[in-house]
Structure formats: structure tokens, C-alpha cells
C-alpha positions, 0 to 999 in steps of 0.5 A: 413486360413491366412488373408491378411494383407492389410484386417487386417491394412485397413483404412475406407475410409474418408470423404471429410469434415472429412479430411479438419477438421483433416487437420485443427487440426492438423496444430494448434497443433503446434501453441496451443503447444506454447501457453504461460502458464497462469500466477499465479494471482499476490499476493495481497499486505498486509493491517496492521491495527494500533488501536491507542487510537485516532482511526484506520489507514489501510496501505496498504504496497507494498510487491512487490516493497519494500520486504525487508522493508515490511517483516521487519514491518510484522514481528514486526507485527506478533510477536505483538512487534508492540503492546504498540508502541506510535506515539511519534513525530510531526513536521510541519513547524514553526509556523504552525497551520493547521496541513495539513503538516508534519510527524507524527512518531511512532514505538517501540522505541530503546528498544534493547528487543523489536528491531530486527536486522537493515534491508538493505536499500531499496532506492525510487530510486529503488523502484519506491516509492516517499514520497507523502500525506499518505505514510509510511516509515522507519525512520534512522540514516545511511542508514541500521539503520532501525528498528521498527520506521517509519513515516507518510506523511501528504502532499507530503514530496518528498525531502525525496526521494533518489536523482534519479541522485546521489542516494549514496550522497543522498540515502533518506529514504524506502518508503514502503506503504501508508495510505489508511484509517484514514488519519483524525486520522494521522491528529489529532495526527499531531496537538496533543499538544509537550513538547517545552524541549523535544528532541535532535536537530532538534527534539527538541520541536517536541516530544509529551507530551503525546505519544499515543499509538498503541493498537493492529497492526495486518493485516486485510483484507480490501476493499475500501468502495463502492462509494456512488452514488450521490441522484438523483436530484428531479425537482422542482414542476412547479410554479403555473398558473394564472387561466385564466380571466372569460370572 
């Protein structure tokens, strides 16, 4: 005996509730269909220690802003090339005896077995980067010069910056990162002792006696240190009172 169809596709009958809640989903499908995707969690810039004979500076160095200039030092770093490296120049001001202003420059040097080819020249002007207290950046002749030297600011040095309103008459220098530890010892190789013969031009006069060397360079992963909360304040004990007077 054949069974109607209509028994065969019958749908159960559905509850009042039932119905307002598919209802309800299905008008949001739509909207979660075009719900943006999660976004990728943005790369953690990178941390080079330098281990110098005076001490440990970490920089950090901003791989998203700077890319070219960033690969170019991370490469020198990998490949150990940045090993045997000195800080081999310190120029403040004239006359100068505090040592809380100036550039300390350091790299491998122009040893064509140790240098790679000069990288493109990433101005401040497009980077968004100024030459503030504790950044580094690559040293150059002409722009597109830049190899494995590089310097550190102690003060804001900002006249190295690309001039923001004519950037090809004045294409500054490739910031690319910045100190984040061990400013004190970028300091005291600031104030290290010059030879007042050697170096060329303005560099004459500027060139430490003795380089000092770059140990190791390698990255590191590295977090800032915890604040230190400050001691809670103990109240003084309360002075003394006079006994009362016997009557």
C-alpha cells in the first residue's frame, strides 16, 4: 500500500517560542556573515643586545617602521659580523665636560670582508622616526651609503632628521630604533678619553684613543623591568604627653 506524500515530508508543528528564536537567528546570519575577520596579532618589534667591554645597551628596533634599515643591522647581527665591532667615536659640543649631549658612533668599520652591500635610504621623513634621547641610526656619506656603522643620540639631536618640507635638499639620516637599556654605559664611552690628531675633518679630534669593543651582539628577548612601588610611608610615633599634675 503506497503512503501519501504529504505523511512522508510533514513537518512537526512548531512552537510559538520556537519559531520567534529561529526567527531571530536567522535575521543575524547575515550580519555575523559580515563580521570582519580577527586580525593577526602585530609582530613584536626586535631586541639586539650589544655586550661591550664597558657594559650591556638593549635597543629595541622598529622593524615596522624602518624595514629595510632593521634587516640590514639584523643581518650583521646573525651572521656575527657585528662581533669584534668597536664604538670608536664621541663628539659633543666644544669645550664640553658633561657628557649629557652628543653622538657616540660604533659599527665594523670599512672593512670591505666584513661589509655588505649599502642599503636604500629610509628618510625620518617617511618613517615617522626623529633623532631623539637614545636613538640609533645608520651613519653615511650620501644617502644610500649606509652600511654597518651607525650612531647613538644622547640628547634630542632632531637637525638630523629629514627636513619634513624638502626632504630631497635635506634627506637626514635612517633612524631605526632606540635604546631602551643601558643609557649610562652609552654615556660613559661618551666621556671616554679622544686622540685631539686623529680623524678627518669634522671628525678630527673626535676619535677615541682606545676603541671600545663590541663583545657579542645578538638579540635577546627582553621586557621592561617592573616599577618598583614606592615604600609605604610609616607616621611618626606620636610625641610623648606630659603626665597630668597630681592634684
Amino acid at each position: 500500500m503506497t503512503r501519501p506524500l504529504g505523511r512522508l515530508y510533514a513537518r512537526p508543528m512548531l512552537s510559538k517560542r520556537t519559531l520567534i528564536a529561529l526567527l531571530a537567528t536567522l535575521a543575524a546570519g547575515p550580519a555575523l556573515a559580515q563580521a570582519p575577520a580577527a586580525q593577526p596579532a602585530a609582530k613584536a618589534d626586535p631586541f639586539v643586545k650589544l655586550h661591550t667591554a664597558e657594559g650591556d645597551i638593549v635597543v629595541e628596533l622598529y622593524a615596522d617602521k624602518a624595514p629595510i634599515t632593521v634587516r640590514n643591522f639584523l643581518h650583521y647581527v646573525d651572521t656575527k659580523r657585528m662581533d669584534g665591532a668597536t664604538f670608536y667615536r664621541s663628539s659633543t659640543p666644544p669645550g664640553d665636560k658633561t657628557f649629557d649631549y652628543g653622538i657616540l658612533q660604533g659599527g665594523v668599520g670599512t672593512d670591505p670582508k666584513k661589509l655588505y652591500p649599502p642599503i636604500a635610504h629610509e628618510s625620518t621623513a617617511k618613517t615617522g622616526l626623529s633623532h631623539t634621547d637614545g636613538t640609533i641610526s645608520m651613519t653615511r656619506y650620501a644617502p644610500g651609503t649606509a652600511t654597518a656603522n651607525f650612531s647613538i643620540c644622547v640628547g634630542d639631536q632632531t637637525y638630523l632628521d629629514a627636513d619634513p618640507k624638502d626632504p630631497k635638499a635635506n634627506p637626514g639620516y635612517a633612524a631605526f630604533g632606540r635604546v631602551v637599556q643601558g643609557m649610562d654605559v652609552v654615556k660613559k664611552m661618551l666621556a671616554a678619553p679622544r686622540d685631539p690628531t686623529k680623524g678627518v675633518g669634522v671628525m678630527k679630534g673626535e676619535m677615541l684613543k682606545k676603541p671600545i669593543p663590541i663583545l657579542t651582539a645578538r638579540r635577546v628577548a627582553w621586557t621592561p623591568p617592573a616599577e618598583t612601588a614606592p615604600a609605604a610611608t610609616v607616621p611618626p610615633p606620636a610625641s610623648p604627653q606630659p603626665a597630668s599634675p597630681q592634684p
